[in-house]
C-alpha positions in Angstrom: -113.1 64.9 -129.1 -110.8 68.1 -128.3 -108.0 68.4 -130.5 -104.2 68.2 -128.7 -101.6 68.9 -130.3 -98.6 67.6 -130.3 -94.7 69.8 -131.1 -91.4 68.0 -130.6 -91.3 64.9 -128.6 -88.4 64.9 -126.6 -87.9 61.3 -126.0 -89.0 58.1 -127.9 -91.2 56.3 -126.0 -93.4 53.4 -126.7 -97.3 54.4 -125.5 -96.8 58.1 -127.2 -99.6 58.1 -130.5 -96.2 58.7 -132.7 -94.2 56.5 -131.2 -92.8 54.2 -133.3 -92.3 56.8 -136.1 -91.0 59.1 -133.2 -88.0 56.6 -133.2 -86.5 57.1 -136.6 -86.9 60.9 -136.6 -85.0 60.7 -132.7 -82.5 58.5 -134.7 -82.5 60.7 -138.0 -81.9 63.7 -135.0 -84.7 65.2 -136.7 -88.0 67.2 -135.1 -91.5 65.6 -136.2 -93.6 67.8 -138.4 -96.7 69.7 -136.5 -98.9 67.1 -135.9 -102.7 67.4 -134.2 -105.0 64.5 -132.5 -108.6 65.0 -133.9 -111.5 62.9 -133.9 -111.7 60.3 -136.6 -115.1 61.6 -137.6 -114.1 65.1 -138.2 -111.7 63.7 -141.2 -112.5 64.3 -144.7 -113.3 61.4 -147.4 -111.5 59.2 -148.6 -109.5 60.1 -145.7 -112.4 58.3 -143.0 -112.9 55.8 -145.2 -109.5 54.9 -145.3 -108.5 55.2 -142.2 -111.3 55.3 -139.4 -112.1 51.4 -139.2 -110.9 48.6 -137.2 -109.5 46.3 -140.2 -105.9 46.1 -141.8 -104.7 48.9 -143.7 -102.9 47.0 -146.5 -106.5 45.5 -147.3 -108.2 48.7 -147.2 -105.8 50.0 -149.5 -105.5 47.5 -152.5 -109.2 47.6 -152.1 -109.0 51.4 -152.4 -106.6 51.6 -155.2 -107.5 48.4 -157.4 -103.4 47.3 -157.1 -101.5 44.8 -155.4 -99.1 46.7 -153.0 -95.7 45.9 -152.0 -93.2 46.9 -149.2 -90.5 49.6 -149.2 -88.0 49.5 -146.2 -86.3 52.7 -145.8 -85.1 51.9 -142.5 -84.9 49.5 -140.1 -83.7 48.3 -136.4 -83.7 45.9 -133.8 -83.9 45.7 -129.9 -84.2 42.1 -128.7 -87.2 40.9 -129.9 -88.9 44.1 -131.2 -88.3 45.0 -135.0 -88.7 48.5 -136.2 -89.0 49.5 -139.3 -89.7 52.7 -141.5 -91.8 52.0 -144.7 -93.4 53.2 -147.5 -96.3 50.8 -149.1 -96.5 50.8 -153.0 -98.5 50.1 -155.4 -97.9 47.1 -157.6 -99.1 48.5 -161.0 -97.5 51.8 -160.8 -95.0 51.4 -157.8 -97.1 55.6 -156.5 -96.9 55.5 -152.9 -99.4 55.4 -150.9 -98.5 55.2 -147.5 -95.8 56.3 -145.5 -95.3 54.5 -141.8 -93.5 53.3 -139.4 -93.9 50.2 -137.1 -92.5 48.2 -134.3 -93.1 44.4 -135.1 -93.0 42.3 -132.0 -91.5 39.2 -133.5 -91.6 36.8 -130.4 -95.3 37.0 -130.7 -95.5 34.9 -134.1 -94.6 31.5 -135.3 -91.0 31.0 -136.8 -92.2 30.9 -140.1 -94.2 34.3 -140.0 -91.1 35.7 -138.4 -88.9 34.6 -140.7 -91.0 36.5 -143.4 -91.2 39.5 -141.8 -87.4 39.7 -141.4 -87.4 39.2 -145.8 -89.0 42.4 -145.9 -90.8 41.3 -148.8 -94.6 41.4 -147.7 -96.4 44.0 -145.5 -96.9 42.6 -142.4 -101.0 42.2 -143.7 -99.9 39.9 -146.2 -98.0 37.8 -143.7 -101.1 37.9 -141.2 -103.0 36.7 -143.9 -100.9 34.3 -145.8 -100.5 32.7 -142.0 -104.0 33.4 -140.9 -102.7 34.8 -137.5 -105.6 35.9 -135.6 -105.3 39.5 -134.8 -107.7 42.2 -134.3 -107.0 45.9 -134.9 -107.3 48.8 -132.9 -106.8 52.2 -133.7 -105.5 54.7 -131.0 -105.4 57.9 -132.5 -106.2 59.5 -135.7 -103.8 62.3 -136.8 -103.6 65.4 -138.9 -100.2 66.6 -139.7 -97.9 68.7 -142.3 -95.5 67.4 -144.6 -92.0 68.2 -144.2 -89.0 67.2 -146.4 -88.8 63.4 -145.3 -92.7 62.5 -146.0 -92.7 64.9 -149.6 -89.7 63.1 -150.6 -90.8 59.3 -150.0 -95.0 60.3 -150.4 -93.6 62.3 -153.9 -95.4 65.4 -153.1 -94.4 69.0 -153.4 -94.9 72.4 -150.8 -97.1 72.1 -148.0 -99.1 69.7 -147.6 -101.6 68.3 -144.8 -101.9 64.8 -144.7 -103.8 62.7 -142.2 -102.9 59.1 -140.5 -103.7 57.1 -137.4 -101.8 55.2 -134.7 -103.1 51.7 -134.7 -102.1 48.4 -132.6 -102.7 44.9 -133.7 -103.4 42.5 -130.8 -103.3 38.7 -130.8 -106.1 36.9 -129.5 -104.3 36.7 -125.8 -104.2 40.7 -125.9 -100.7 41.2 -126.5 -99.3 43.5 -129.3 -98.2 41.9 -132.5 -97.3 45.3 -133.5 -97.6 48.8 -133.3 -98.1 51.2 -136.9 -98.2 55.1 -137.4 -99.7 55.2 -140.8 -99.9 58.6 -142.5 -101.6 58.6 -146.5 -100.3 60.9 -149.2 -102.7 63.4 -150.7 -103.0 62.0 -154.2 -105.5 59.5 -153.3 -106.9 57.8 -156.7 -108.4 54.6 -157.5 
C-alpha cells in the first residue's frame, strides 16, 4: 500500500483517518503532529501485533500487558447524540499509559444502561461492550505512523522525539451503523 501522508488538516471532519482526534487538536487550536498512512504489515512488532487485527483494543491490551486497564478522560464534548472524548488508557497495577486516543461515541446506538456508563467515564468503552455483550464487530481503517509532539509525550510520559504508531478503527453494530469511531496511537515503552 503507498504511503500518504498527511500535514495539517484544516477542517475537522468525520470520514478523515484522524478525525476524531483531529477535533480536540482543532479545539486545542493546535496543528497535528506529522503523521503517515502505511500498510499494517509494514509495522514493526509488538506494534502488528497490537494493532493490525480486527478485535477490541482494550482486550488486546490487558492481554499484552498482564493488567487490568482503566480510563483517563482528558477531554470531552458533546454534539446531540455523538460523545467525544480524548483519553488515555492505563494500566491497573502501575497506572503507565499505554494508549493515547480519541473517540466519538455514538450514544443513540446503545441501550440506556450502556449509555449511561459510558457518560460515568469509568470503563473503556470495551469493558462496557462486554459487560453488556453488545454485538459489535471491528474494523480498522487505517494504520498510522506518526511523531510525538508535546501533547502525546506529556500524557504517553515519553521524552524527545519519538515515532509511535496507531490506527483508525470503527466499531459497527450488527445493523452496520457506527457505535463509535477511535484513533488509537501506543506509546513506545511497550512491556508486558
Amino acid at each position: 500500500m503507498p504511503e500518504k501522508i498527511f500535514t495539517v488538516v484544516p477542517e475537522p471532519r468525520s470520514g478523515s483517518v484522524v478525525h476524531p482526534l483531529d477535533e480536540f487538536y482543532a479545539a486545542a487550536g493546535q496543528t497535528l503532529p506529522p503523521l503517515t498512512e502505511i500498510d499494517g504489515h509494514a509495522m514493526p512488532e509488538p506494534y502488528r501485533s497490537l494493532l493490525v487485527h480486527q478485535h477490541d483494543m482494550t482486550p488486546t491490551l490487558e492481554k499484552f500487558h498482564r493488567s487490568a486497564i482503566h480510563l483517563q478522560v482528558l477531554g470531552r464534548r458533546r454534539k446531540d447524540d455523538a460523545y467525544f472524548r480524548e483519553v488515555v488508557l492505563r494500566l491497573d497495577r502501575k497506572n503507565q499509559p499505554v494508549e493515547f486516543g480519541a473517540i466519538k461515541i455514538n450514544l443513540d446506538r446503545f441501550t440506556p444502561e450502556a449509555r449511561e456508563q459510558i457518560l460515568t467515564e469509568r470503563l473503556p468503552l470495551g469493558h462496557i461492550l462486554h459487560k453488556y455483550k453488545i454485538p459489535h464487530t471491528s474494523r480498522p481503517r487505517a494504520y498510522l505512523r506518526l511523531a510525538s509532539d508535546k501533547l502525546i509525550n506529556q500524557v504517553l510520559e515519553l521524552t524527545g522525539a519519538q515515532v509511535l504508531f496507531g490506527r483508525r478503527n470503527t466499531l459497527y453494530n450488527p445493523e452496520q451503523q457506527s457505535l463509535a469511531e477511535i484513533v488509537e496511537i501506543l506509546p513506545t515503552h511497550l512491556e508486558k
